[in-house]
N, C-alpha and C positions, 0 to 999 in steps of 0.2 A: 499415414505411416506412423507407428508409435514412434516416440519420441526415446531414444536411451541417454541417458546421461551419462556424461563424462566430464572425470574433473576439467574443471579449466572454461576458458568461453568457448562456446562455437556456436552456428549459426544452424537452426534447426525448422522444418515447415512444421508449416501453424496454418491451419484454415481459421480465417478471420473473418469473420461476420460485414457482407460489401465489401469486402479485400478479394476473397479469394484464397487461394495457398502464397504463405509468403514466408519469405527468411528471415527467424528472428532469431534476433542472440542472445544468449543465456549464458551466465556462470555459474558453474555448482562448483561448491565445494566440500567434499565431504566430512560428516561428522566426525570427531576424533575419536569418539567411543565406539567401538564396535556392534555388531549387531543392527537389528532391524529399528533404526533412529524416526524419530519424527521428522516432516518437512516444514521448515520456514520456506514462503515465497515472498520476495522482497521488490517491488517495484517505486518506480523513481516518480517526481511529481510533474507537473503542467508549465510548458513556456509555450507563448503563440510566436517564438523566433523561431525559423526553423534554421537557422547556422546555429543557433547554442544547443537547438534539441541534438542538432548532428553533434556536438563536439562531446556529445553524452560518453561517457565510459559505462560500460557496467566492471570496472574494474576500483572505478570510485567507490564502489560502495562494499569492498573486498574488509573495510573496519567493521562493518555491518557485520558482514557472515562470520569473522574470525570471533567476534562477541557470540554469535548463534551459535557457533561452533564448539565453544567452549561449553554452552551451556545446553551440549547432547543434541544439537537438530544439526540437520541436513540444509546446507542453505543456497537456494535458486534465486537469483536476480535474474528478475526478465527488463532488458531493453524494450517498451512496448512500438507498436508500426509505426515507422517516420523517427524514431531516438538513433542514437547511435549508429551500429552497422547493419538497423532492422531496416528489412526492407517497407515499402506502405504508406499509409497516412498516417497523423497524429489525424486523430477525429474526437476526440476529449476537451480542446478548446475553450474555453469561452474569455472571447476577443475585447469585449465589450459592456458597456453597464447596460447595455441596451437588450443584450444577449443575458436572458435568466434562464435558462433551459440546465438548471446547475444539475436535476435529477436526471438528468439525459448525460452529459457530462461524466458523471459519476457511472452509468450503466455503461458506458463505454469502454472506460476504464477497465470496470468489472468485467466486461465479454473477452474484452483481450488476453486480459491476464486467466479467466476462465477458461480461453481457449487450450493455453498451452499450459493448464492442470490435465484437462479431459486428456491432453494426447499423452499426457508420459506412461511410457514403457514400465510391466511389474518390476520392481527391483528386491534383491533378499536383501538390501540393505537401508531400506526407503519405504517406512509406512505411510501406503501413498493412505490410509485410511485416519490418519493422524498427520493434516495439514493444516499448518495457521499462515496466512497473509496478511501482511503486511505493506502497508506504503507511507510515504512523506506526501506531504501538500497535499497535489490536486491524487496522486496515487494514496493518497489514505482517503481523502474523499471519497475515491473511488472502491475502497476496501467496505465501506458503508455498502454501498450496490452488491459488492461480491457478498455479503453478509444475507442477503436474499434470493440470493441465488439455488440453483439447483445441484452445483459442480461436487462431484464425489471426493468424500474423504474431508472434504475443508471443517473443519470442529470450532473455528473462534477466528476472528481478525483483528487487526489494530492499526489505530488511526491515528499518524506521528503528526499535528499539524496540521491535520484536514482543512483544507479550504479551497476553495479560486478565488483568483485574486480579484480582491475592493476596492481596487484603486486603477484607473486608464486614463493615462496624461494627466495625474495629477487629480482627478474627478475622483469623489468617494462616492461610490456605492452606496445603493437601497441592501441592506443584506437582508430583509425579508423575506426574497422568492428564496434564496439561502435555505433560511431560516423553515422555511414550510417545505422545502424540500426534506428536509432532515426527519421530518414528521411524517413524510410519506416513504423517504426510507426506512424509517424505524417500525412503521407498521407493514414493512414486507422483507425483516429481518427473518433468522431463521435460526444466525446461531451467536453466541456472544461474543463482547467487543471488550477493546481496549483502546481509551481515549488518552492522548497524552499530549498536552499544550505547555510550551512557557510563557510566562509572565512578558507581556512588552513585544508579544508578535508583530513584525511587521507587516503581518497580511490581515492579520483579522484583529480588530478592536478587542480589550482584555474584556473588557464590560459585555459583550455581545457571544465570549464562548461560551459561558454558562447558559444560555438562551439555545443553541443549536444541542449540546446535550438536553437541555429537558425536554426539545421538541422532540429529539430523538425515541428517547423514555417515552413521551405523550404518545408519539404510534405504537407503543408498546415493543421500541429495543430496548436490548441490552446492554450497556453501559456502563462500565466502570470507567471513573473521571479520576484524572490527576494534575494538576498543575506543578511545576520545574520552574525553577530561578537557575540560572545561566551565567556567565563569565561576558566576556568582551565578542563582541561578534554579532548579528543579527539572532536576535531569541528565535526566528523562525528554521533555522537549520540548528538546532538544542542536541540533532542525536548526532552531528558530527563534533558538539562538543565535546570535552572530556570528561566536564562535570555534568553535562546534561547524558552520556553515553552511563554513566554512572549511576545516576537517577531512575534511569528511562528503564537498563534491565533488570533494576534492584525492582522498580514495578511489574518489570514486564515477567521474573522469575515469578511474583508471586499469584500474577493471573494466569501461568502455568499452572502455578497448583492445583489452579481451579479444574482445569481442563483434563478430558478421558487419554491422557497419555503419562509415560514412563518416562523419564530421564535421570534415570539411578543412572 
């Protein structure tokens, strides 16, 4: 059943790949400028807790879309299965340093949030053919996957912070399988990226995100890089800052430019 949008959250079926049909929650909120607006699709990142994945809002991320909003798109936050008040599995995972399956991780990600592009309903006010997605952490990791994908309409993604985590009890990580991952995403890319990291992450080594861009590049994606300096706070949550929210869309307006859409 198509999917219609409606401002505000609600809980909508999604056929999910090994799920099933299941209920997942979404908030749109609509663009300010009238007419037929582009979509931002915005999803959240990766915890193997599942009490914090439940205590997930898609209402947290309401600084996200009124930033989207402002700057002419349409903006969808999906709670993906097992977050919030979505029904399912969290099946994105990786629990372990022992667990390298990061490119399976990442396609996860991507089917889910793929799913519930393919279901939405035509809208006169939502160019479903002028779609960018986006995610933090493990959901920008996973925006890499959606970037080779088949799903209609999607024209560019970006990647706030992409990673899984390098670190279980204290143990760091081989980020190699990482890193060759990124290589074999970038060579079943399709459409262009936007990569944005700050300085001093605490999930990924500063020295080592240079290395996952160029493997990305090496399979031949697309890539545009940027690095951010940050205020007080962990540099891995930068787009909830107010000087990294600053940063982030001042870049992120100008990889618009690039892209086959209007926001006069």
């Amino acid at each position: 059943m198509p999917i219609v949008l409606e401002e505000g959250t609600q809980l909508v079926p999604v056929a999910v790949d090994g799920q099933g049909v299941v209920q997942v929650e979404v908030r749109f909120l609509p663009a300010r400028l009238a007419g037929r607006r582009p979509l931002a699709v915005v999803t959240h990142g990766t915890n193997p807790a599942e009490n914090q994945r439940r205590r997930f809002r898609v209402e947290s991320y309401d600084i996200w879309s009124e930033d989207l909003r402002a700057l002419g798109f349409n903006a969808l936050v999906i709670a993906r299965p097992g977050w919030g008040n979505s029904q399912g599995i969290a099946t994105d995972i990786v629990a372990s340093c022992e667990i390298t399956a990061y490119d399976k991780a990442a396609k996860e990600v991507a089917s889910q949030v793929g799913a519930v592009i393919r279901a939405l309903a035509p809208s006169d006010s939502i160019a479903l053919d002028q779609i960018v997605a986006m995610g933090a952490s493990g959901g920008g990791w996973g925006m890499l996957a959606l970037a080779g994908s088949d799903v209609p309409g999607l024209i560019a993604v970006v990647n706030l912070a992409g990673a899984q985590a390098w670190r279980f009890h204290y143990k760091t990580c081989d980020l190699d399988p990482m890193i060759a991952s990124a290589r074999k995403l970038g060579g079943e890319s399709r459409v262009p990226s936007l990569w944005v990291y700050a300085r001093g992450d605490s999930r990924l080594p500063d020295h080592r995100v240079p290395d996952l861009v160029a493997a990305y590049r090496a399979g031949a994606g697309q890539a545009a890089f940027y690095r951010v300096t940050v205020g007080a706070g962990d540099p891995h949550g930068f787009m909830f800052d107010l000087r990294g929210r600053l940063l982030l869309w001042h870049r992120f307006q100008a990889f618009a430019a690039t892209l086959p859409i209007a926001l006069d």
